[in-house]
KEKE-3310 file (N, C-alpha, C; in steps of 0.2 Angstrom, whole numbers, plus 5000, padded with zeros to 4 digits):
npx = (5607:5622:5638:5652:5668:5670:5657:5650:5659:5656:5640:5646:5654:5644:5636:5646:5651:5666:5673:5683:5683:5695:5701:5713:5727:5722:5707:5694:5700:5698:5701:5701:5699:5694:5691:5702:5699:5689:5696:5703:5694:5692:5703:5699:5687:5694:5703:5693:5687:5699:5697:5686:5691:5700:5690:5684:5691:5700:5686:5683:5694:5692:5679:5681:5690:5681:5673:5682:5687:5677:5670:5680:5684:5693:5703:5713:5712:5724:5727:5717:5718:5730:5725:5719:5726:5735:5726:5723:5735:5737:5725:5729:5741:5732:5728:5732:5729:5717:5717:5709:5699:5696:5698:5686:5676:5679:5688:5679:5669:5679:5682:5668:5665:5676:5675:5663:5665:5675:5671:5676:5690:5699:5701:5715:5727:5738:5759:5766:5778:5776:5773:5764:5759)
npy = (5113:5122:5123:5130:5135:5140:5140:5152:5162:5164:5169:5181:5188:5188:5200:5212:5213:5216:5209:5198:5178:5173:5157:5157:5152:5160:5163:5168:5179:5196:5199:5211:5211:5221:5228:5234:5246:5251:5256:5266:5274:5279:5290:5296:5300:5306:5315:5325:5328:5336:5346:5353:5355:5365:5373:5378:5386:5398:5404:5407:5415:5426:5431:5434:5445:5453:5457:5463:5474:5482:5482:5488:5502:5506:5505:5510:5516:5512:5503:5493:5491:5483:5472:5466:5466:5454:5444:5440:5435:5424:5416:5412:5406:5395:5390:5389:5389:5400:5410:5417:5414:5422:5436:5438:5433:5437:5450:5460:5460:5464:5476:5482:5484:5489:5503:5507:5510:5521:5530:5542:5538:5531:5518:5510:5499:5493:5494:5482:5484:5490:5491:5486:5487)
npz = (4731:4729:4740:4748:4746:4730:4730:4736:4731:4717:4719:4726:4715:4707:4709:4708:4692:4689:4697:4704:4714:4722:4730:4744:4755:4767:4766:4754:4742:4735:4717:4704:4689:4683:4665:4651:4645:4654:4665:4657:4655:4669:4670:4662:4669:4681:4671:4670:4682:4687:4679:4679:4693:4690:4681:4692:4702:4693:4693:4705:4708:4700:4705:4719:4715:4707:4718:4727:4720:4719:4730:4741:4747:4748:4739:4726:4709:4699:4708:4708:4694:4695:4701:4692:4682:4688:4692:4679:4675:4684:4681:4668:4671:4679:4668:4653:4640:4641:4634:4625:4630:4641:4637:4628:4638:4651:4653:4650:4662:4670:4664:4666:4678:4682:4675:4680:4693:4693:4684:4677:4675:4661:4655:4654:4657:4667:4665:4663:4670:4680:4698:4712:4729)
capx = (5610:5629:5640:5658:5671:5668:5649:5651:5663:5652:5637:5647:5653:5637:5634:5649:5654:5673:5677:5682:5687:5699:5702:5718:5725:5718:5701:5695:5704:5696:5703:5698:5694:5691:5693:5706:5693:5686:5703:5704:5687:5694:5710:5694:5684:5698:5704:5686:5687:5704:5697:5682:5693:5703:5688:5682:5698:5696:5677:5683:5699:5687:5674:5687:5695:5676:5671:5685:5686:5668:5665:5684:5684:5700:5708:5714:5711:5729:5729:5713:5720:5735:5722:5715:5732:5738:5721:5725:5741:5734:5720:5732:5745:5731:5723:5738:5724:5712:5719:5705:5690:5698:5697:5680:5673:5682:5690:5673:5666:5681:5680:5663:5666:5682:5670:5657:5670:5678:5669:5681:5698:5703:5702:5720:5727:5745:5763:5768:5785:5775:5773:5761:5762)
capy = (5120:5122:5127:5129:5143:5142:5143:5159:5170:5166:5171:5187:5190:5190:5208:5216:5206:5216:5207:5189:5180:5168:5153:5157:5148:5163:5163:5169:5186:5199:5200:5214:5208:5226:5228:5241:5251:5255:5261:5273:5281:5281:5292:5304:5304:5310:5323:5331:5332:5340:5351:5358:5360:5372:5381:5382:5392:5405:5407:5410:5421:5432:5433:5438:5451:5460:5459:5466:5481:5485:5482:5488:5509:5511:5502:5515:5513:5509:5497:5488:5490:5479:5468:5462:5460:5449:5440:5439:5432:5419:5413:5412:5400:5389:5387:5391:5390:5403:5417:5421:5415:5428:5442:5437:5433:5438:5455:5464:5461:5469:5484:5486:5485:5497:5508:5509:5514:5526:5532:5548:5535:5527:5508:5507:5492:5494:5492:5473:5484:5492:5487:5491:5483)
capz = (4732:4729:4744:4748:4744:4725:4725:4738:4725:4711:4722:4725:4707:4701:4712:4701:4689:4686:4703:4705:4720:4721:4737:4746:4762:4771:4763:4750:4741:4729:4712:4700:4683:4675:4659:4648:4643:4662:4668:4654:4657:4675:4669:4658:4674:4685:4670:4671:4689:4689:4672:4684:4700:4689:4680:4699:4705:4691:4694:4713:4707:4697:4709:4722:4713:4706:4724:4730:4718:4719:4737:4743:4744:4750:4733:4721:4702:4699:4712:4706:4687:4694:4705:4686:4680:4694:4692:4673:4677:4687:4678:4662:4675:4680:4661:4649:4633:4644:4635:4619:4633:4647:4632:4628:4646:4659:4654:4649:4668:4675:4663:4668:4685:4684:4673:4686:4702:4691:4677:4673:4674:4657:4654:4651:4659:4671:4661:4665:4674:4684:4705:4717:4734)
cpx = (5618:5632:5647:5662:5669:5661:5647:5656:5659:5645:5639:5652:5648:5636:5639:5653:5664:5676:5676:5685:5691:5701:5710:5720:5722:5710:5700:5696:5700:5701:5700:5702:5692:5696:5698:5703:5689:5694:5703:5698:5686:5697:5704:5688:5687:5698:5699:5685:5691:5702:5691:5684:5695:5698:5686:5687:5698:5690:5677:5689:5695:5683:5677:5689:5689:5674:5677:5685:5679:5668:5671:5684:5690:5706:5709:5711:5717:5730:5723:5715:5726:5733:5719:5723:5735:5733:5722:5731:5739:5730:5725:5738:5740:5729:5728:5733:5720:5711:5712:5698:5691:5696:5689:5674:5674:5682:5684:5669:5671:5680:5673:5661:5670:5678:5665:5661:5672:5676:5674:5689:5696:5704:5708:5724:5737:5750:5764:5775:5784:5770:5768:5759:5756)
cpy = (5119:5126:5126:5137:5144:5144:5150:5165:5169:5168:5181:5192:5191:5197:5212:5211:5211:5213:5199:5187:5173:5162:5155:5153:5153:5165:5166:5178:5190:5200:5203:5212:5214:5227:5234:5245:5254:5258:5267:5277:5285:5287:5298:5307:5309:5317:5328:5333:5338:5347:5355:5361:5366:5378:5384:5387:5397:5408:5411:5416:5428:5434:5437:5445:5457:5461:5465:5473:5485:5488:5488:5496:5512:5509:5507:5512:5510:5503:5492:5485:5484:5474:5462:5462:5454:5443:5436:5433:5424:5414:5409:5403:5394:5384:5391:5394:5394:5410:5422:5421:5421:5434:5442:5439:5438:5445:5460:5465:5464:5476:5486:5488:5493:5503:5513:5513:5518:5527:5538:5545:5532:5522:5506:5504:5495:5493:5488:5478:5485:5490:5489:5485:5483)
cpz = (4733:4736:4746:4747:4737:4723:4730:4733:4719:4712:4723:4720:4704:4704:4709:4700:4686:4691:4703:4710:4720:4730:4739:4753:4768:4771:4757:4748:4734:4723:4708:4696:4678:4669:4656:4649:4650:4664:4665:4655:4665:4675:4666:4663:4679:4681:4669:4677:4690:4683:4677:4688:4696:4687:4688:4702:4700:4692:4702:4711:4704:4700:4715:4720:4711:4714:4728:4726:4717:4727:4742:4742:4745:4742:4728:4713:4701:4701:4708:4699:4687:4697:4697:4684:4681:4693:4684:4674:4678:4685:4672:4665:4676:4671:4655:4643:4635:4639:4632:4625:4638:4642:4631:4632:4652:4659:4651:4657:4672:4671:4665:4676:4687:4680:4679:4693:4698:4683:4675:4670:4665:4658:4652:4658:4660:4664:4665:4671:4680:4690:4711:4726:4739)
residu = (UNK:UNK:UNK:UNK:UNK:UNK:UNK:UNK:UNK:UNK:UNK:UNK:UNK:UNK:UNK:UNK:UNK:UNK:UNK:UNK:UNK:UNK:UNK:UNK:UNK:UNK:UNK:UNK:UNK:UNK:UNK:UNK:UNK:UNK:UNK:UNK:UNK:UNK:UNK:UNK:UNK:UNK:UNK:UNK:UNK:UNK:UNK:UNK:UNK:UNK:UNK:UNK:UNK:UNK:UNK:UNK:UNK:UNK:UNK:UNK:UNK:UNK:UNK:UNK:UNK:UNK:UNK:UNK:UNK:UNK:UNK:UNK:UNK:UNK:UNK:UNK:UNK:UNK:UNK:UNK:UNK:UNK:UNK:UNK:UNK:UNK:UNK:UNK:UNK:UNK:UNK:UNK:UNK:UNK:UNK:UNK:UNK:UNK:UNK:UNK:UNK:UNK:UNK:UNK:UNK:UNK:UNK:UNK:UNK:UNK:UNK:UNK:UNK:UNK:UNK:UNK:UNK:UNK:UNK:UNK:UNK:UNK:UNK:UNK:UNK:UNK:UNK:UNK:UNK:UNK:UNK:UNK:UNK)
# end
């Protein structure tokens, strides 16, 4: 049976083989060993975390926004009309390219919301000039 510092790092390389360990005078030092190709899948796991935290912050800005015009009775129509522009706004800052899926998705579940609280108002959507506090 082999024993020493070199037959302990080959001992513990073999339990992940991207780590090597090397003798130093203070004992012995890990050395990672990974390859190209794992960093980059690194850099495509991270951009997929940072690609969900964002759809999660829309999925919360929208949910925010119908709860609050549904559940909120003191919010005027105006005001909710400018609560989905604002949320538009936002959603479009966090995800530049969002705009066709917002059209599609998103802006169908506020009209059917602002429908529902104010069936008599008009689905016509604030001017960009105008402010409401």
């Amino acid at each position: 049976m082999k024993s020493g510092p070199k037959a302990i790092a080959n001992t513990r390389s073999t339990r992940n083989s991207n780590q090597e360990f090397t003798l130093t005078p203070h004992g012995l030092r890990r050395v990672n060993t990974m390859p190209k190709f794992e960093y980059e899948s690194q850099t495509e796991n991270s951009s997929a975390f940072f690609e969900r935290r964002r759809l999660r912050r829309v999925r919360m800005i929208v949910e925010l926004t119908l709860n609050l015009i549904s559940s909120d009775r003191t919010v005027s129509h105006r005001e909710a009309r400018c609560l989905v522009d604002c949320a538009r706004k936002a959603i479009l800052e966090i995800f530049p390219t969002f705009g066709d899926r917002y059209e599609r998705i998103v802006q169908p579940h506020f009209d059917r919301v602002l429908q529902q609280r104010w069936p008599d108002e008009e689905l016509s959507f604030s001017d960009p000039r105008e402010l409401v506090n």
